[in-house]
ZAGU-463799 format. One record per residue: chain; y, z, x negated of N, C-alpha, C in turn. Coordinates in steps of 0.001 Angstrom, whole numbers, plus 500000, padded with zeros to 6 digits. Atoms other than C-alpha are relative to their C-alpha. Layout:
(A (Y Z X) (Y Z X) (Y Z X))
...
END
This chain:
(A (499142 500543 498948) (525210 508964 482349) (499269 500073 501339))
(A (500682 499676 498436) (524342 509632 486299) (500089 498338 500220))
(A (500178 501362 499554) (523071 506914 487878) (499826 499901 501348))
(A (499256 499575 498638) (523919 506517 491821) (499516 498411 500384))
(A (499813 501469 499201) (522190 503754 493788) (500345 500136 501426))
(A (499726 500239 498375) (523158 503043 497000) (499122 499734 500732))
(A (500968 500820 498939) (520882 502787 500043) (500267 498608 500392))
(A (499287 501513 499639) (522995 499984 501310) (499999 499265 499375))
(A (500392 501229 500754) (522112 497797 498963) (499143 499480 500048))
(A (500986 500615 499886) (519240 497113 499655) (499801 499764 501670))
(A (499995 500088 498194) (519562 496486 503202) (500156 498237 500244))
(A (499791 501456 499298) (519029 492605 504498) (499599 499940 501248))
(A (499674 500333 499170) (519433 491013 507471) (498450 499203 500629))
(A (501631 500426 499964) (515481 489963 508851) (499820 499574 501742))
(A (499903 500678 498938) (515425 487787 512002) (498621 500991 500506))
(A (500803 499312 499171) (512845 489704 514923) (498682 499053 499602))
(A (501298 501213 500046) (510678 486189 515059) (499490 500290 498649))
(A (500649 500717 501436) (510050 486174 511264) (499094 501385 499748))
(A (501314 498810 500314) (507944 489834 511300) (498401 499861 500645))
(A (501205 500384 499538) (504508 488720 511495) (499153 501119 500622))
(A (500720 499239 499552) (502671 490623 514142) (498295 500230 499849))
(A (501160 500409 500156) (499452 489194 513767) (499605 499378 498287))
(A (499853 500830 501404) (497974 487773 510518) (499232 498621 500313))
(A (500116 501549 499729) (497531 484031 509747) (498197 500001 500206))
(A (501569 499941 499023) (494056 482752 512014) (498832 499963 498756))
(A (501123 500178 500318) (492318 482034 508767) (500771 501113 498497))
(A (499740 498649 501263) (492519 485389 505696) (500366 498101 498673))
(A (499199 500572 501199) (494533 483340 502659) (500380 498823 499833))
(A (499035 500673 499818) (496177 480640 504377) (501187 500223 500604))
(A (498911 499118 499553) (499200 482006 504278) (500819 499027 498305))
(A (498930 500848 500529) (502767 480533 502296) (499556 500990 498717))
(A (499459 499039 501254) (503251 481808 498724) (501630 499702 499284))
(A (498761 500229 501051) (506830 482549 497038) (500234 500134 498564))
(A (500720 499440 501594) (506430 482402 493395) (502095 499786 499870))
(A (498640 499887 500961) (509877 483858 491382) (499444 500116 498886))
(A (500007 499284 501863) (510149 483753 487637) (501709 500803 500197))
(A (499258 499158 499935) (511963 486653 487248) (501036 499843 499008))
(A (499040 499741 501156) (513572 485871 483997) (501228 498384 500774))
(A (499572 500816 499790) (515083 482792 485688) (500791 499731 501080))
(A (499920 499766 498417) (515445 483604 489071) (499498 498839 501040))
(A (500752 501144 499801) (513864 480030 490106) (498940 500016 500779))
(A (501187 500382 499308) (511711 479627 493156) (499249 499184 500829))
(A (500944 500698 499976) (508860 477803 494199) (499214 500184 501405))
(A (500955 499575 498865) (507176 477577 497853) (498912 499048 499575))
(A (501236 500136 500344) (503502 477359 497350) (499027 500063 500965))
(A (500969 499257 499100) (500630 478470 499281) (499030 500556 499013))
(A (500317 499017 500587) (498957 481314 498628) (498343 499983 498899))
(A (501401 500067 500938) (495498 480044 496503) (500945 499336 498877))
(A (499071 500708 501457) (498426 478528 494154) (500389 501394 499298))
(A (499864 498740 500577) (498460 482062 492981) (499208 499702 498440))
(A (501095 500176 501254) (495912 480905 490683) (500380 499114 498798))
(A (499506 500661 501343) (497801 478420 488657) (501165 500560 499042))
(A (499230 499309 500953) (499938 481081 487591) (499751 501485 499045))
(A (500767 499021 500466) (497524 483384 486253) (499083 499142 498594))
(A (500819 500852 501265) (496144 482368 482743) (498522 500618 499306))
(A (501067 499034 500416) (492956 482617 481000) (500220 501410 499030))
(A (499904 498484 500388) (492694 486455 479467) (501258 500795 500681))
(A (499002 498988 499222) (495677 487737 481903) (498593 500584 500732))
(A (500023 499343 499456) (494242 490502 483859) (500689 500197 501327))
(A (499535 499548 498632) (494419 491227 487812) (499478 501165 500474))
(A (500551 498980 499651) (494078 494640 488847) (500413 500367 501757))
(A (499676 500370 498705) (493452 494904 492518) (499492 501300 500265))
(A (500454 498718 499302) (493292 498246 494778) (498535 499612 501024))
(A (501130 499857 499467) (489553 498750 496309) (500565 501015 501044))
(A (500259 498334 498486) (490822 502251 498969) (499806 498802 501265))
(A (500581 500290 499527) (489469 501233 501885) (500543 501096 501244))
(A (499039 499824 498959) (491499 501481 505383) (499230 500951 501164))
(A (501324 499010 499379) (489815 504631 507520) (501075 499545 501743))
(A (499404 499716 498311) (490294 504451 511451) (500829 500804 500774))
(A (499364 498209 500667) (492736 507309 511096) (500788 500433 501354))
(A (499012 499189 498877) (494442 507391 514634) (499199 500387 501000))
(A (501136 499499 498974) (492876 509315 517143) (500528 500733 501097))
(A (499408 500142 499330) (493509 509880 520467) (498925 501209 500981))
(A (500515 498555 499706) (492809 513881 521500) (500420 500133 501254))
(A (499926 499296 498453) (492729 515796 524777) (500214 501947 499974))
(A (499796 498782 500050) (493643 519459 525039) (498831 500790 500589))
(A (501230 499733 499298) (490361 520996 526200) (500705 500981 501313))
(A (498933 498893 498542) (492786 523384 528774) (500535 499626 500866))
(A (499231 501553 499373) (494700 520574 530221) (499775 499064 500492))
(A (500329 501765 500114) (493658 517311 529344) (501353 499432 499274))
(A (498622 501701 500369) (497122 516369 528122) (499942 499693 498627))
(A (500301 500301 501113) (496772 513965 525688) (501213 500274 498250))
(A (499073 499305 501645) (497985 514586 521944) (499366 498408 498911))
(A (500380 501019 501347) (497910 511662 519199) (500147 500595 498662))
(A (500329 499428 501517) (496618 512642 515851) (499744 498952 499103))
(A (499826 500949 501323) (496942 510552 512378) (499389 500817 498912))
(A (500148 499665 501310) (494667 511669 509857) (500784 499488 498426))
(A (499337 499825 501143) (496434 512420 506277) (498789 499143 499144))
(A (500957 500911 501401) (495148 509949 503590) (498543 501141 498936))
(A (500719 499336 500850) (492438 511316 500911) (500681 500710 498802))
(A (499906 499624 501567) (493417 513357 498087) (499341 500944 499332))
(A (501114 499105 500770) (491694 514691 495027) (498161 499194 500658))
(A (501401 500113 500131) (487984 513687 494675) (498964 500793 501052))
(A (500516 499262 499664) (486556 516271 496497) (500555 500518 501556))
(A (499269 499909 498780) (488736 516035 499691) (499068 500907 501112))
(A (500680 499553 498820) (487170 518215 502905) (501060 498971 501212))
(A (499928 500525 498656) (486984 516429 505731) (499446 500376 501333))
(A (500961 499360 498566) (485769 518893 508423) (501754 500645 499636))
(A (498519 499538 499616) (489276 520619 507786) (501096 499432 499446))
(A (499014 501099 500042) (492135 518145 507282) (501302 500397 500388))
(A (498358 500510 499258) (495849 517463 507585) (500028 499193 501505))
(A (499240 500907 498799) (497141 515700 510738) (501220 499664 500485))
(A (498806 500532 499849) (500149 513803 511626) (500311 500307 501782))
(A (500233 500194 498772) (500806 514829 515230) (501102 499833 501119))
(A (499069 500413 499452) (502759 514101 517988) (499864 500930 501584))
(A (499561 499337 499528) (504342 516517 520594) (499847 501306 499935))
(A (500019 499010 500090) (503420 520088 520758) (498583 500236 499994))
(A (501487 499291 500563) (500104 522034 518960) (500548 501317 500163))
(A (500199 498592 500222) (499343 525715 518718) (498848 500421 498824))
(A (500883 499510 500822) (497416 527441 516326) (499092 500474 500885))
(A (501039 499442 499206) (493939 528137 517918) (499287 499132 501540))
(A (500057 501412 499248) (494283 524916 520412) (498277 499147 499619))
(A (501073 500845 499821) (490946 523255 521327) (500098 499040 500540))
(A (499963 501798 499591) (490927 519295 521332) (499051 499187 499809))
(A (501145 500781 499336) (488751 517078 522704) (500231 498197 498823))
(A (500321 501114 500225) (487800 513653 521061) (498871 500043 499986))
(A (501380 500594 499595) (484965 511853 522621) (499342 501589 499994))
(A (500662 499393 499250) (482489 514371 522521) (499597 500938 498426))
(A (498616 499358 501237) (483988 516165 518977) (500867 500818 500790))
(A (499239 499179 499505) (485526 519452 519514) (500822 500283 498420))
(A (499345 499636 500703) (488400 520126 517035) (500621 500975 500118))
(A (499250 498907 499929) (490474 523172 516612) (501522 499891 499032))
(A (498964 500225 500685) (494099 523558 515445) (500218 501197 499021))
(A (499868 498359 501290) (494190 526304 512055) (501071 499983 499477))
(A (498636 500105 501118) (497672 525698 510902) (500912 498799 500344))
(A (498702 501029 500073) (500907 524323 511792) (500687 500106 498723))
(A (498929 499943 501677) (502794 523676 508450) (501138 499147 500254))
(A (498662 500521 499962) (505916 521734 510079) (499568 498616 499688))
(A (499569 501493 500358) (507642 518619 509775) (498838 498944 500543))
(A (501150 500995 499309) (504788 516801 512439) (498349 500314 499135))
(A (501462 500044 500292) (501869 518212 510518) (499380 500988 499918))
(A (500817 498579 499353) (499035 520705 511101) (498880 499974 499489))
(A (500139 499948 500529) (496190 521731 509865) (498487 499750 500968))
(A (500945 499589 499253) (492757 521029 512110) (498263 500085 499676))
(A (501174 500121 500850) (488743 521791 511618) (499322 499223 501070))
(A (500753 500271 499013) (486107 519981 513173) (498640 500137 499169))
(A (501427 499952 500220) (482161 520204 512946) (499483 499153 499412))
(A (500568 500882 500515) (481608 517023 512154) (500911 499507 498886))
(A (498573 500798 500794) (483511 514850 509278) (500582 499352 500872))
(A (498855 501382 499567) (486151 513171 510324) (500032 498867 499909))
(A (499928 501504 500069) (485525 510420 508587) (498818 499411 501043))
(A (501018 500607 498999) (482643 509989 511354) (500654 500022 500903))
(A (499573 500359 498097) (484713 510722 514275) (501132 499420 499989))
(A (499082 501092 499824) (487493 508494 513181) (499140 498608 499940))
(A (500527 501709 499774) (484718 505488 512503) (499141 500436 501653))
(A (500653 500137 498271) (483288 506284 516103) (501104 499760 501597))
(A (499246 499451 498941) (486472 507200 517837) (501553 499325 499665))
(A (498860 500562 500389) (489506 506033 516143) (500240 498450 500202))
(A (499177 500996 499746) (491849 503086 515927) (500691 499848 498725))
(A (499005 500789 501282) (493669 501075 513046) (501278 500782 500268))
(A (498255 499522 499922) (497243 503006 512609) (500782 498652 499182))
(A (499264 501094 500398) (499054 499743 512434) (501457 500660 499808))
(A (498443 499825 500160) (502589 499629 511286) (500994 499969 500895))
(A (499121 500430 498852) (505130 500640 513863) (501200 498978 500464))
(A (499245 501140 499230) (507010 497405 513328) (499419 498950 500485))
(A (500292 500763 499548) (504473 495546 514709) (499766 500139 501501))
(A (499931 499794 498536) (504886 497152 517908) (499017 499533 501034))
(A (501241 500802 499061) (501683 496483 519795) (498755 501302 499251))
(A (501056 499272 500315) (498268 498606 519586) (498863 499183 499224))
(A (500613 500944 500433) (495985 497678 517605) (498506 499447 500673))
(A (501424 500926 498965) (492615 495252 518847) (499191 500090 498848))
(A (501225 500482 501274) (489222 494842 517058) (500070 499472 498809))
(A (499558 500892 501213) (490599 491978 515401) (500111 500756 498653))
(A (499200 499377 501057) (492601 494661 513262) (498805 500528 499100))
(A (501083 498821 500228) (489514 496747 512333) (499612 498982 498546))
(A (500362 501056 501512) (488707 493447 509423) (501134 499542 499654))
(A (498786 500975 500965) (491926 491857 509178) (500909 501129 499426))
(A (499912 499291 500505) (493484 495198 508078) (499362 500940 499245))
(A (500892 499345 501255) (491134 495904 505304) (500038 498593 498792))
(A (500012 501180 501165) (491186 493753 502137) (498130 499757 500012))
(A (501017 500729 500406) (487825 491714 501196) (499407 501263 499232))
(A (500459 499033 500928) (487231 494375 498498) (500013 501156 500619))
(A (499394 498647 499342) (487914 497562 500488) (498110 500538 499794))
(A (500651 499136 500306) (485480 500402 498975) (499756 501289 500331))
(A (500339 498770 500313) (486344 503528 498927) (501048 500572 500933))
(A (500061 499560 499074) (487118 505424 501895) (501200 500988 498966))
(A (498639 498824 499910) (491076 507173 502346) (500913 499797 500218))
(A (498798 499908 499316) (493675 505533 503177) (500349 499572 501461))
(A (499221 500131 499150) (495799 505201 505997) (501046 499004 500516))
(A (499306 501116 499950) (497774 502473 505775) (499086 498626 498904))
(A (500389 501353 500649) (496741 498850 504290) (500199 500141 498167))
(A (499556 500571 501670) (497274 497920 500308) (500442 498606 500480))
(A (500139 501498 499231) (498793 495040 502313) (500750 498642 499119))
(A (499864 501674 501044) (499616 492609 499353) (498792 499460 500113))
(A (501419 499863 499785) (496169 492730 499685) (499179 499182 501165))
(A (500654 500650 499054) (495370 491066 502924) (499470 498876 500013))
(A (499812 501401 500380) (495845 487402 501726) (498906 500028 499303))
(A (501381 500065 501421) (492978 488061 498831) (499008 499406 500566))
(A (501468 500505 499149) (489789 486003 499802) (499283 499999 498292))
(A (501029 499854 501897) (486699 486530 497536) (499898 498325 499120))
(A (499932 501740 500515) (487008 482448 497021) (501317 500157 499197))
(A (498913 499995 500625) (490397 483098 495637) (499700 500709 498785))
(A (500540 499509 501115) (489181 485363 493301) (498672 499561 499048))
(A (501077 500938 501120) (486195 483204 492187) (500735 498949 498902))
(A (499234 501481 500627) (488950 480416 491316) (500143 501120 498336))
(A (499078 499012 501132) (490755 483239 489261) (499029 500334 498583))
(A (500932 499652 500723) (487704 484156 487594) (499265 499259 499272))
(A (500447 500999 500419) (486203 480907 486957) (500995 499727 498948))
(A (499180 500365 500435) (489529 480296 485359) (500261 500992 498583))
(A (500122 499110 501158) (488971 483158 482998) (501120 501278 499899))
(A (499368 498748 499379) (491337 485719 484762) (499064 501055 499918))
(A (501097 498639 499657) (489717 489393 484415) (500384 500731 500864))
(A (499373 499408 498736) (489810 490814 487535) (499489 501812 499896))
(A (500905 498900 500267) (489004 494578 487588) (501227 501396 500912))
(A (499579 499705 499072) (489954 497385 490011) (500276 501454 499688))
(A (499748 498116 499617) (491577 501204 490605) (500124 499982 501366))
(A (500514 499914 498550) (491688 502918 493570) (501783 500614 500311))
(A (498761 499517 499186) (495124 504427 495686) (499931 500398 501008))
(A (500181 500279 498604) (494906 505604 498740) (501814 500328 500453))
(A (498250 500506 499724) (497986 504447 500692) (500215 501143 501118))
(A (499324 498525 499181) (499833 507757 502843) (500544 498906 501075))
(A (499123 500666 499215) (501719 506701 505684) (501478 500471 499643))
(A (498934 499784 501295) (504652 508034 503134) (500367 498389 499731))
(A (500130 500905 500703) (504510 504541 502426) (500971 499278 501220))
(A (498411 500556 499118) (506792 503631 505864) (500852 500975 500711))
(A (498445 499480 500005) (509074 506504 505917) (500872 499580 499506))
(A (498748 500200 500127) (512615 505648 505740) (500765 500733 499086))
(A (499747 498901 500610) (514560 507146 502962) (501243 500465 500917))
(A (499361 499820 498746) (517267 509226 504783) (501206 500661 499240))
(A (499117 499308 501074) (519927 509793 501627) (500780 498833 499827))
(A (499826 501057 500696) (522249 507279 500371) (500048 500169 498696))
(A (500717 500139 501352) (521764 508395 497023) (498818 500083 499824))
(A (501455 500030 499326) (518295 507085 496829) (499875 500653 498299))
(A (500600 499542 501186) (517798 508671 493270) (499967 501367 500326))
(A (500524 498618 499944) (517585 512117 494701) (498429 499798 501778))
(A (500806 499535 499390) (515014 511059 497160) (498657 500364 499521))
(A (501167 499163 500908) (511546 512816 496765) (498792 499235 500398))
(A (501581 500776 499398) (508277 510573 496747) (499277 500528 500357))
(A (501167 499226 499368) (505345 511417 498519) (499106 499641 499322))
(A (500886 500390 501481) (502379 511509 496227) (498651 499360 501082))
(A (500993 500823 499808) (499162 509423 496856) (498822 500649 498490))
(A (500801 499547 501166) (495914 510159 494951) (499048 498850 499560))
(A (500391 501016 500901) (494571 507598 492641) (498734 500341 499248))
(A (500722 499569 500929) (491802 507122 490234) (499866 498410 499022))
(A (500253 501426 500966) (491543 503940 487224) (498803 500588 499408))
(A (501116 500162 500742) (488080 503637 485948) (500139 499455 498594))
(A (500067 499992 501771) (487437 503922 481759) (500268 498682 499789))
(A (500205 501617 500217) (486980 499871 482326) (500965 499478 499942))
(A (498903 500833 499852) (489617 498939 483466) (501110 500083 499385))
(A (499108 499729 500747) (491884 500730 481307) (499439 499566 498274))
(A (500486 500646 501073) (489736 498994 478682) (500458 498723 499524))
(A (499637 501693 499129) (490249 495742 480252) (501545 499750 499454))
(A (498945 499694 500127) (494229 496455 480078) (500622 500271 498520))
(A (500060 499779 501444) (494199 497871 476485) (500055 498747 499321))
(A (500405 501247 500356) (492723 494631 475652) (500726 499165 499916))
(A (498952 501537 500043) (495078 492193 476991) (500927 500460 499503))
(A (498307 500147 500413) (498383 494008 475966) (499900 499687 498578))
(A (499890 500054 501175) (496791 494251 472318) (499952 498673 499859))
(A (500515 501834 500005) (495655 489900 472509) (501605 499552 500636))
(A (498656 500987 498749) (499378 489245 474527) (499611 499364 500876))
(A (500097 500906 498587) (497963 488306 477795) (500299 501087 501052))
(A (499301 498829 498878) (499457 490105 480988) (499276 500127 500680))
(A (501414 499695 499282) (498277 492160 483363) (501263 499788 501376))
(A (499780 499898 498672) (498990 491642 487090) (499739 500652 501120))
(A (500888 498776 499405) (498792 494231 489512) (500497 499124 501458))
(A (500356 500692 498453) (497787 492887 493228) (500592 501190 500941))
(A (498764 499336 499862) (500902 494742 494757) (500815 501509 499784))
(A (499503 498651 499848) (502885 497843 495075) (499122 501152 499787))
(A (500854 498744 500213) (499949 500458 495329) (499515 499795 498715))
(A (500854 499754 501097) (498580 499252 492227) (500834 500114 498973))
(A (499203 499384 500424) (501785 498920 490463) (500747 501587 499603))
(A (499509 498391 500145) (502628 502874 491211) (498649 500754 499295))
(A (501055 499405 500937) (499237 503687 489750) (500619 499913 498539))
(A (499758 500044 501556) (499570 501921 486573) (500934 500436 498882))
(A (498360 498982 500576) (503085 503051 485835) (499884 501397 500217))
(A (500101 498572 500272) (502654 506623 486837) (498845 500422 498986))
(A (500804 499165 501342) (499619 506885 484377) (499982 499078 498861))
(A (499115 501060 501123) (501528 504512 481862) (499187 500452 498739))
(A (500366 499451 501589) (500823 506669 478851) (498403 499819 499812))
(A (501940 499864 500057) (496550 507487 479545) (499940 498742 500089))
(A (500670 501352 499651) (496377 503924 480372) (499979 499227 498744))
(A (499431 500825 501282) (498280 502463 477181) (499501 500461 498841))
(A (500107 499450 500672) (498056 504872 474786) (498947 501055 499326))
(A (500830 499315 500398) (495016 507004 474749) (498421 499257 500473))
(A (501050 500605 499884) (491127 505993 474528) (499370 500495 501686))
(A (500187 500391 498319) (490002 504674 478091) (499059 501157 500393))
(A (500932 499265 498899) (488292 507374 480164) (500423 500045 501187))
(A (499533 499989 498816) (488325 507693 483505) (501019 500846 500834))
(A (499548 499344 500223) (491102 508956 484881) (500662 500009 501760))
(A (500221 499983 499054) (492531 510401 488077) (501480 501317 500327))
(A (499216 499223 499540) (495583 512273 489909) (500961 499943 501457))
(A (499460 499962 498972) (498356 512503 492233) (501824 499445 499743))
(A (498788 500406 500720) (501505 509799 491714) (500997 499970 501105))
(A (498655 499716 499171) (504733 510240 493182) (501443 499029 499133))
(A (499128 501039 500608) (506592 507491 491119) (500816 499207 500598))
(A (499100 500527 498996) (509506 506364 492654) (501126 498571 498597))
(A (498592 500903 500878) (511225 502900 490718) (500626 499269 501150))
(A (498614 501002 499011) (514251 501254 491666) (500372 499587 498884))
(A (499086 500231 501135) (516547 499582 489393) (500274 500569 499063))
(A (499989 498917 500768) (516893 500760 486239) (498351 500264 498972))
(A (500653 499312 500402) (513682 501510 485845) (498860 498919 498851))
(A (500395 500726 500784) (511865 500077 482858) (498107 499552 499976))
(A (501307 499753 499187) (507884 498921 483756) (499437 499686 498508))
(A (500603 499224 501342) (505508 499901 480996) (498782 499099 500130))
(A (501274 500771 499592) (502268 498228 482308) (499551 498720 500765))
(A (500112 501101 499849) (502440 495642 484248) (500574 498590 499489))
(A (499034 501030 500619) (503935 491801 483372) (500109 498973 501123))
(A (499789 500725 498353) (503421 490492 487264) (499524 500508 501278))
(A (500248 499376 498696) (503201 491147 490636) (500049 499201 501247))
(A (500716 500638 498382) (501564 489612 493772) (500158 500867 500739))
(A (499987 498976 498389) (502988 491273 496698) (500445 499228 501113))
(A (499675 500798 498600) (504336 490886 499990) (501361 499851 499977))
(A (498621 499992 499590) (507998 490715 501756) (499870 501578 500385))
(A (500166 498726 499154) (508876 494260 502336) (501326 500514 501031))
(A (498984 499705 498562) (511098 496179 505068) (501336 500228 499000))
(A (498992 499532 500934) (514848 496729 503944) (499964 501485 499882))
(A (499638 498621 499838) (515971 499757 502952) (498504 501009 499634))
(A (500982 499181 500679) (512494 500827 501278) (499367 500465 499131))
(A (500059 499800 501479) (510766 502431 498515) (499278 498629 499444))
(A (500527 501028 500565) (508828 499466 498007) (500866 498605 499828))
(A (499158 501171 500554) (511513 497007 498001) (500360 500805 498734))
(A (499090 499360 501110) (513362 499028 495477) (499221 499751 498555))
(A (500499 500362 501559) (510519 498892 492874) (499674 498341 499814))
(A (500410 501327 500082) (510025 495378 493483) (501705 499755 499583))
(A (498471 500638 500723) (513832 494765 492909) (500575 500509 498842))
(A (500431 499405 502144) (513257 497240 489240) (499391 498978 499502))
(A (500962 501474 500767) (510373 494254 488378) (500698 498732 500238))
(A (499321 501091 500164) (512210 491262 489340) (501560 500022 500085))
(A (498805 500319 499781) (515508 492125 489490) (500742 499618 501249))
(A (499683 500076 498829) (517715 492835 492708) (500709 498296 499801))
(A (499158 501047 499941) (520241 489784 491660) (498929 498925 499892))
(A (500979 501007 500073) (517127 487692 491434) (499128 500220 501600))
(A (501377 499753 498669) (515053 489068 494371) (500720 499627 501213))
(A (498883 500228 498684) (518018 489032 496730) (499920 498428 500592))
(A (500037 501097 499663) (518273 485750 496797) (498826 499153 500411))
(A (501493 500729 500144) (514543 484632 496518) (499841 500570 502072))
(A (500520 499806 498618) (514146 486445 500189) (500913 499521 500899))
(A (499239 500663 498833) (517479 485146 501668) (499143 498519 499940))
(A (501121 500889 500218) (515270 481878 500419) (499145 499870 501516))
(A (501578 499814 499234) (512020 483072 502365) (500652 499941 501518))
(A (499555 500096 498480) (514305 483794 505622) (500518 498762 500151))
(A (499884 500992 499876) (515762 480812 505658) (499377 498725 499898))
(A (501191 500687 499661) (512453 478934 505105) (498623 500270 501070))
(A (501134 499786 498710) (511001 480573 507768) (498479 500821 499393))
(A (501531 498831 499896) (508163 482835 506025) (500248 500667 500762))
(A (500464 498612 499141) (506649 485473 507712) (499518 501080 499185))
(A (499416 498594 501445) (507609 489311 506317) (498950 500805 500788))
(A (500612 498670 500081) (505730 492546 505707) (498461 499671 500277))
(A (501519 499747 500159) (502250 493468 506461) (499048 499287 500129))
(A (501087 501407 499758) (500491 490117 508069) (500342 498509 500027))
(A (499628 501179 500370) (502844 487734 506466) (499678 499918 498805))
(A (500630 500912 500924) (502956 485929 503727) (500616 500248 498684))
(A (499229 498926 501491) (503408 486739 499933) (500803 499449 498895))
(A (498874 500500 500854) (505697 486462 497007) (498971 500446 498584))
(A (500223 499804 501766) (504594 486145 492836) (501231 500134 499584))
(A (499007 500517 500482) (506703 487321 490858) (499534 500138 498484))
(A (500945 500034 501677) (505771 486652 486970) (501403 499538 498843))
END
């Protein structure tokens, strides 16, 4: 049987005031919305009450990628006129970073010499649709930590400040590639995770790096023919040990939001089913309704934008006729949505 969701369904109504531009003055005092999904029943909390709903031997698997300085702000060496460039997330293990993707904005040429700071880049390849292909001498990842800027989310409308450079990185942030936040993630304080741990929660980590795929708009109203953009991942032997463990004992695992969710489900089978090695690819897993979740049994995330892929799999795990309501809830209690507000359990 075809199955036909509607964009418009997922579309709510999100007051201007309630999109948190800034995040709260102190990292994980911030509101929490806890749903039981089977019930639809919710609960305003604050966000270290995360911990009384996590039991001993559940499992929390939290993303480590680690937020790179990725916007950068070029000069035409012929000109001067400026050009904004968005380095492309990491993928594959072995990524080059002297010749890279770029996200760019107005008009390149192939063979174009651009200036940052005191970094000469060259343009080797337009490939369309805003992206190109450029080399530079040095890594990138040096002349975005010397030269770059946080690529904040364009609904927070504002550039980003120093501030951003820590409060858009999680506590844990490791491993150098993405581009956007793991921003369920922001709220995490390593004290929150001592509670969890003390408490006999096993906390244990994969990696994602987040695309800026992650706030395109889908642009179909049948959202089941739209096409995900893939992200490149890796789960360590452990943790799929870790995981093994609890589903065989019945204790759940919780994935610390959306990015870690699309891991675990796109490598559902290696994770569940075959002996733990380390393991590593490129997921493009798109749930919405419908879709049946294999690995996880909860989810600590945020409020997300309407009309996105990440609402959609969050309204597959708890249920739109349950979720719907839980956020008309949150607006009408005045949380604060998306990237430096405040988060929702749902278990």
């Amino acid at each position: 049987m075809m199955v036909y969701v509607q964009l418009a369904d997922f579309h709510y109504d999100i007051p201007e005031e309630l999109i948190a531009s800034k995040p709260p003055e102190v990292r994980g005092e911030a509101r929490l919305l806890a749903l039981d999904r089977k019930t639809g029943q919710v609960a305003d909390r604050m966000y270290a009450d995360c911990v009384d709903y996590l039991d001993t031997g559940d499992v929390l698997v939290i993303n480590d990628t680690k937020v790179i300085k990725a916007r950068l702000i070029a000069h035409k060496a012929s000109n001067d006129a400026k050009r904004e460039l968005i380095l492309v997330e990491k993928h594959g293990k072995t990524d080059d970073w002297h010749t890279h993707k770029v996200i760019y904005r107005r008009s390149l040429r192939v063979g174009e010499k651009l200036c940052v700071g005191d970094d000469e880049l060259e343009v080797v390849e337009i490939l369309g649709g805003g992206l190109a292909v450029i080399k530079s001498a040095r890594d990138l990842l040096e002349v975005a930590d010397e030269y770059g800027s946080v690529p904040l989310p364009p609904y927070m409308r504002r550039e980003a400040t120093a501030a951003d450079i820590e409060r858009y990185q999680t506590v844990f942030a490791d491993q150098q590639g993405s581009v956007a936040a793991p921003t369920a993630s922001l709220n995490m304080t390593q004290d929150i995770l001592a509670q969890l741990r003390e408490k006999g929660v096993i906390v244990v980590n994969a990696t994602l790096h987040v695309g800026l795929g992650t706030f395109l708009p889908i642009r179909i109203d049948d959202v089941t023919k739209h096409t995900m953009h893939k992200e490149y991942f890796e789960v360590p032997r452990q943790t799929i040990a870790v995981i093994q463990e609890a589903k065989q004992s019945g204790k759940r695992v919780f994935a610390l939001g959306t990015t870690v969710t699309r891991t675990l489900e796109y490598a559902h089978r290696q994770i569940l089913e075959e002996a733990p090695v380390d393991i590593s690819g490129e997921a493009d897993i798109f749930m919405y309704p419908g879709y049946t979740f294999k690995t996880i049994d909860g989810l600590l995330t945020n409020f997300h934008m309407p009309d996105s892929t990440v609402l959609m799999l969050t309204a597959a795990f708890a249920g739109w006729d349950k979720l719907r309501p839980a956020y008309e809830h949150a607006v009408h209690e005045r949380y604060k949505f998306f990237s430096y507000g405040d988060s929702m359990l749902i278990y």
